[in-house]
N, C-alpha and C positions, 0 to 999 in steps of 0.2 A: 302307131300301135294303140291298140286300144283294149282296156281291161277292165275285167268288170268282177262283180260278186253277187253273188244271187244265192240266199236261202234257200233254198228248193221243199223246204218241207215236206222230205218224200221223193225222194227221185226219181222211184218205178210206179209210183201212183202218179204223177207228173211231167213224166218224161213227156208226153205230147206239147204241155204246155212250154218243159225246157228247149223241143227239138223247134218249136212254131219260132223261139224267140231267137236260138242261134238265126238260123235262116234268116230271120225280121232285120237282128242287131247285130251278126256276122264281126264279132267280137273275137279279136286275137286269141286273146284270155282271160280263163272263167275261173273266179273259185268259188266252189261250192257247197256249201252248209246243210249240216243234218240230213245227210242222206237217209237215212234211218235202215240200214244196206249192208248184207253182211259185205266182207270183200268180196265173193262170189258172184252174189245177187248184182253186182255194181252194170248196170247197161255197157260194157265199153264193147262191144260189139254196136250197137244201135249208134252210140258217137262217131264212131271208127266211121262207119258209114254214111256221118253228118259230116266226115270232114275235119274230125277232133282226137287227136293223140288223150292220153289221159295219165294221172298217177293216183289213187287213191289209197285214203284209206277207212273204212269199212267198221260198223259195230252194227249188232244186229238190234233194232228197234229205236234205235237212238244213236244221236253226233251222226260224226260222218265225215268226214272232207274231202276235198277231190280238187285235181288242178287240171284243166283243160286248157289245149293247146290246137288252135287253127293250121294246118297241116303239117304240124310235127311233132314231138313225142317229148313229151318236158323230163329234164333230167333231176331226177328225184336226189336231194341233199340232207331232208331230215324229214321222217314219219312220226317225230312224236315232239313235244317240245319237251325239253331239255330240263333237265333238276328237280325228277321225281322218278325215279323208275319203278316203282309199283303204281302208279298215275297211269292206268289201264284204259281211259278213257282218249275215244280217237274225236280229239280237236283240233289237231295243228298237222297239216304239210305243208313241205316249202319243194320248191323246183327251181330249177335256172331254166327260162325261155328265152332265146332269141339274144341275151345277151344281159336279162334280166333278173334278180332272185326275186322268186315269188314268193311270201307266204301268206297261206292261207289259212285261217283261224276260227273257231267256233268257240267264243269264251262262253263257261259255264254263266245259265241266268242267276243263280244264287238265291231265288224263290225256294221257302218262305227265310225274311229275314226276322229277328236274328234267327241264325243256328247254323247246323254244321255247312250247311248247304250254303250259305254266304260267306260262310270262312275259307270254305274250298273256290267260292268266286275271288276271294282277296287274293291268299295266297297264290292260286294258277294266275293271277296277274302280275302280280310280284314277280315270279318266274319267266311269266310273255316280260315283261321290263327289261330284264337281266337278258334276256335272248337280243332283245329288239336294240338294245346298248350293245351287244357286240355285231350285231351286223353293222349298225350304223359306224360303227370305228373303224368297219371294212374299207368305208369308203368307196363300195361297188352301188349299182342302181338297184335298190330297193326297194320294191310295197309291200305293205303289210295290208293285203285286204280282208275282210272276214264280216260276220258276225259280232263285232266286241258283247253286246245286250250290256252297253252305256249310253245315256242318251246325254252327253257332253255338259248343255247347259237346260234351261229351260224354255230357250228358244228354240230348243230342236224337240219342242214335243206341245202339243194342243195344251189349250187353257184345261188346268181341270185340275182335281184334289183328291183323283181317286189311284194316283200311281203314289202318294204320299209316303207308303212304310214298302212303296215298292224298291225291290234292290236294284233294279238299274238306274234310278234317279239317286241313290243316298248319296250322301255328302262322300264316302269311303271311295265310293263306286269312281264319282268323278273328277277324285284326286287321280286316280292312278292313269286316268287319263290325261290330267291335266300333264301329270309328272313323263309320260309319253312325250308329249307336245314338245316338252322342254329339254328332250335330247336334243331337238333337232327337227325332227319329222313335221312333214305339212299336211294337214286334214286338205285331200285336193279340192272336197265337197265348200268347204267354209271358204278356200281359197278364193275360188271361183262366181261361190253365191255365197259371200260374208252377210249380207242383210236380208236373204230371202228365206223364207219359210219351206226347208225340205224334209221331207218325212223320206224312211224308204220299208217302214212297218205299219201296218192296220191289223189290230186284233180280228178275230172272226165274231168276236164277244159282243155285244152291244152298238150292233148298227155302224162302227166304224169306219169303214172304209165310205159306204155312203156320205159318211158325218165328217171325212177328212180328218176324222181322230184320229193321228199319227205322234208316231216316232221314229226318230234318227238311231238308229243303231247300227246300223252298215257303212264302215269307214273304209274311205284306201289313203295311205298314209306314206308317204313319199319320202325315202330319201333325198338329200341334197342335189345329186347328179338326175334325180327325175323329176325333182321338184321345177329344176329350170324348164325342163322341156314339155309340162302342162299347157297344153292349150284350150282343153275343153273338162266339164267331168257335169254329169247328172245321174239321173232317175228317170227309170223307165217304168213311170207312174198306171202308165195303160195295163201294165201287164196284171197288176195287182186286181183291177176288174175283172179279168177274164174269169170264165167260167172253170172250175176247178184248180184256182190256182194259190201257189204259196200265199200266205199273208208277209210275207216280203217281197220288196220289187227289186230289180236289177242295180244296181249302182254301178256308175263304169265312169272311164279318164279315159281319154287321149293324149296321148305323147307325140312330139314331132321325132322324128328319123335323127 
């Protein structure tokens, strides 16, 4: 089985580039970030016809999630994440595939810090915690893929001094990741390539992607019961050159049967 997460920055300005890569990387399951897509606008016609069941869910200009499914139809468990119900913003769905719960996550970037816009990244992580602690107590196969926009350590992002007062680097930022890690869950990306330099983000900003100036901000995070059955996970590094495309690349795992 094989799963992945792709930013799509844009799903109906990019679907060509999303429909080139199912075909290419013929991925079980997708989840997908910032649509920027009301519900309506969402392509699952154009999927359908790639071969992809879907669930989304939709905000117009901005967020977005979406779970895709390789010839079948993911069973939708939660459209919103849990312990805010004025929290209007669409960042979180989960599905059960195949045998799997999926969820799929778009954490807030929390730009500019301080202020309210960082406080809303802390807190809606707090919340993903409290969510990601009770699945894990489930004891069913679980990833958490998404978007987090935390770059872990400082080996998951290019030499440099100019992400410094940025909030995806702060000290706050990559506690609450750490505090993740130590439910349980296995980053499959670090499992797999603990010493290697993997980016799955290039700004569009300052020559980047040419410059390999990345960051890690696209995780899949594995319960216990899928953690054993990892045999593979990367980055589908080519896709980020292509012509009109996200400034995020693919991330994906395989699991054995």
């Amino acid at each position: 089985m094989k799963i992945a997460t792709y930013n799509i920055n844009g799903i109906n300005k990019r679907l060509p580039n999303l429909m080139a890569w199912l075909a290419d990387a013929a991925p079980d399951v997708v989840c997908l970030q910032e649509l920027k897509a009301t519900d309506r606008q969402f392509p699952a016609t154009a999927l359908a016809d790639a071969g992809y069941g879907a669930v989304w869910r939709g905000e117009s200009s901005w967020n977005g999630v979406a779970i895709l499914a390789k010839g079948s139809e993911p069973v939708l468990t939660q459209a919103e994440l849990p312990g805010d119900p004025d929290d209007k913003q669409a960042r979180y769905i989960e599905a059960a595939v195949n045998g799997v719960l999926v969820a799929c996550l778009y954490a807030p970037n929390g730009n500019p810090q301080p202020g309210p816009k960082f406080a809303y990244k802390l807190s809606w992580m707090e919340r993903f915690l409290d969510h990601a602690q009770g699945l894990w107590d489930t004891g069913l196969p679980v990833v958490l893929a998404g978007d987090y926009n935390i770059v872990p350590t400082q080996a998951d992002m290019y030499e440099t001094t100019s992400y410094r007062d940025n909030a995806l680097v702060q000290p706050e930022s990559r506690a609450l990741y750490t505090r993740l890690l130590a439910q349980g869950w296995t980053d499959a990306i670090r499992k797999k390539h603990p010493d290697e330099t993997v980016y799955t983000f290039w700004d569009y900003m300052r020559n980047r992607w040419p410059r390999n100036a990345g960051l890690r901000l696209d995780h899949l995070l594995l319960s216990k019961a899928l953690a054993r059955k990892l045999t593979a996970a990367g980055v589908d590094r080519d896709v980020r050159g292509e012509e009109g495309a996200s400034d995020h690349a693919p991330a994906w795992i395989t699991l054995r049967g």
